[in-house]
Structures are given as structure tokens and as C-alpha cells.
N, C-alpha and C positions, 0 to 999 in steps of 0.2 A: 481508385478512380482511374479510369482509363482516360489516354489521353486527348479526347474529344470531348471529356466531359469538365463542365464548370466547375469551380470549386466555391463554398458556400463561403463566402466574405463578407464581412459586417462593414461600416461604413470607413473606415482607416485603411480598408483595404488586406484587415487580416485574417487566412484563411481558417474558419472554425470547423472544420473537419478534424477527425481524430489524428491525433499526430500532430498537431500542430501546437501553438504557442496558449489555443485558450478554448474552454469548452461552455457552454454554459449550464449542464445538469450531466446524471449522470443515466440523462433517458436514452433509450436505442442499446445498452450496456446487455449482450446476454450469457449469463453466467453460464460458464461451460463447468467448472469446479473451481470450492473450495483449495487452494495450494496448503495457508496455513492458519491456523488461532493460535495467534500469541497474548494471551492473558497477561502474562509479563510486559508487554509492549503494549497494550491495548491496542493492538492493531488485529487487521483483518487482513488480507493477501487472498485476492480472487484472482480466476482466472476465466478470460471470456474473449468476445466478441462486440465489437461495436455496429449496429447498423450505419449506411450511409444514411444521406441525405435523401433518399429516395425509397428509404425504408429497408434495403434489401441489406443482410450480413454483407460485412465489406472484404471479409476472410482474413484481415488484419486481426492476429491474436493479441490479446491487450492482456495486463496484469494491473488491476486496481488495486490499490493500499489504501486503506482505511484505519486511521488511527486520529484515538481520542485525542484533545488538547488541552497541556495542563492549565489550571484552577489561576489565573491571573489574579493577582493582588492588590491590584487597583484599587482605592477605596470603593468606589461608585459600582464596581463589579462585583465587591464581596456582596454588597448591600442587598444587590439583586437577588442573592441566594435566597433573602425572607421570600419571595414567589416560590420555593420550591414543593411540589406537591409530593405528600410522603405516603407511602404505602407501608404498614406496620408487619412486620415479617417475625418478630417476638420480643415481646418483653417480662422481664426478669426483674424483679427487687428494683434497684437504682440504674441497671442498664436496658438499654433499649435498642433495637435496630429495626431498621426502614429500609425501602427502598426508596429512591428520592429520583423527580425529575424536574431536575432544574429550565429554569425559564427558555426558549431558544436559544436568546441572545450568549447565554452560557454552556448550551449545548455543542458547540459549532465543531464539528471534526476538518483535519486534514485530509486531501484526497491526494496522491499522487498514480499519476499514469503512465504505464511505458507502452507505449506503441507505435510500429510495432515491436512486439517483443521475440526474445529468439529462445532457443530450447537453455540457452544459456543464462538467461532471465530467470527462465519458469522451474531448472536447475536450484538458482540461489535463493529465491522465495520461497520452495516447498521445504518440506517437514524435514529437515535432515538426522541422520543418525548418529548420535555425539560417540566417542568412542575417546580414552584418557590412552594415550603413549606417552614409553618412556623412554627418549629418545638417546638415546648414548651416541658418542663422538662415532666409534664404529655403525651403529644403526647410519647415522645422518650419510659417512663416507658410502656404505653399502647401499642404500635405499632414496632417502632424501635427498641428497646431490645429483645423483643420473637420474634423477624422477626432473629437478630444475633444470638440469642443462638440454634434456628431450624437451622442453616448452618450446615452442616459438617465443622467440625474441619480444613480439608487439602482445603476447601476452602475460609476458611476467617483468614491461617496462616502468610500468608504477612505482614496483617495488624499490 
């Protein structure tokens, strides 16, 4: 947004532009690439662009998370499971498997947004290459320790 220009605020006065505290869909979102599928995580890690408010790309790189939410125990939520519409993928003697798609209401995924995001973001999201060390007291003095003390201070203050 430049700064002549409105910002789109709902009635509390808060502004629903990307970036902000609340969005209401995830329309105007234009996928630039997949970063990662984590099957393990059931999550999804895209990486895009948001349109503004006026339709145009707003150049803000965004990183969308998309990950499923576990199975709640509620009585009244297991219940719902009987709406689940099943699709037969094979059956065997006394086993059986389906695919099943449960009612909305028990569909619901998490979404989380970072925008904008920095190459540092899109760094941590994507597909990394594991690799097992083994690291010995000499390794750590030789390699590991002047690798931490070269960091900037504001980036290894977490730890």
C-alpha cells in the first residue's frame, strides 16, 4: 500500500489487508510454488503472493501453512463421524479400506500466514537436506564454535 492509499478496515477499525491481524478467505492468494509436503505433518507450505484490495499483486511474498487438525474427542464430534461419505479403495476377507470424507464441520484445517515473509522464512519452510554428524569435542572446537561466535549477537539470542 502506498502511502496515500486506504487501508481496507472492517467496522472496529481493523485493518484486513495481508499482514495484518485477520483475513477473511484465502482469495486473491497467488501461488508462486510449492516450498514443502509434509505427509508427516499434514501440512502443506506454499509460497505466493497476495492481491490487494484493488486486485493488483501487492509484491508482498507470503508463505501459507496449511495443515490438517487432529480428530477431537468430544462425544458430539465423534458422532458426526456417522455423515462420513466413504469411497471403497479395496477389500480383503475381514479388512477393508476407504477413503472417507468427513462432514465439514470436521474437516476444518489450520491456516497460518507470514507476511511479509523474508528469504529467511522461505529458507526454513522449504524442503531441507538432512545430513546425520558426528560431532566430537575437537569437530565442535574446530568448526561448531567459530561457526556461533561469526553469528550476529540478535541472531543466535533465543538460544
Amino acid at each position: 500500500r502506498g502511502p496515500h492509499e486506504m487501508a481496507k478496515r472492517d467496522a472496529d477499525g481493523v485493518d484486513l489487508t495481508v499482514g495484518s491481524a485477520r483475513m477473511e478467505s484465502l482469495d486473491g492468494f497467488v501461488l508462486e510454488r510449492v516450498l514443502l509436503d509434509a505427509p508427516d505433518k499434514k501440512a502443506l507450505f506454499l509460497l505466493g503472493r497476495f492481491k490487494d484490495i484493488t486486485g493488483e499483486e501487492n509484491g508482498k511474498r507470503a508463505i501459507v501453512i496449511l495443515a490438517k487438525r487432529h480428530f477431537e474427542t468430544e462425544t458430539s464430534k465423534v458422532e458426526q463421524l456417522s455423515q462420513t461419505a466413504l469411497q471403497s479403495i479395496f477389500t480383503n476377507d475381514i479388512y477393508s479400506k476407504y477413503g472417507g470424507t468427513p462432514p465439514p464441520s470436521l474437516n476444518e484445517i489450520n491456516v497460518d500466514i507470514i507476511c511479509p515473509c523474508t528469504d529467511k522464512h522461505i529458507a526454513k519452510y522449504s524442503k531441507q537436506e538432512t545430513f546425520i554428524v558426528r560431532e566430537t569435542p575437537e569437530l565442535y572446537a574446530l568448526v561448531t564454535l567459530p561457526y556461533i561466535l561469526s553469528l550476529p549477537a540478535t541472531t543466535i539470542q533465543w538460544v
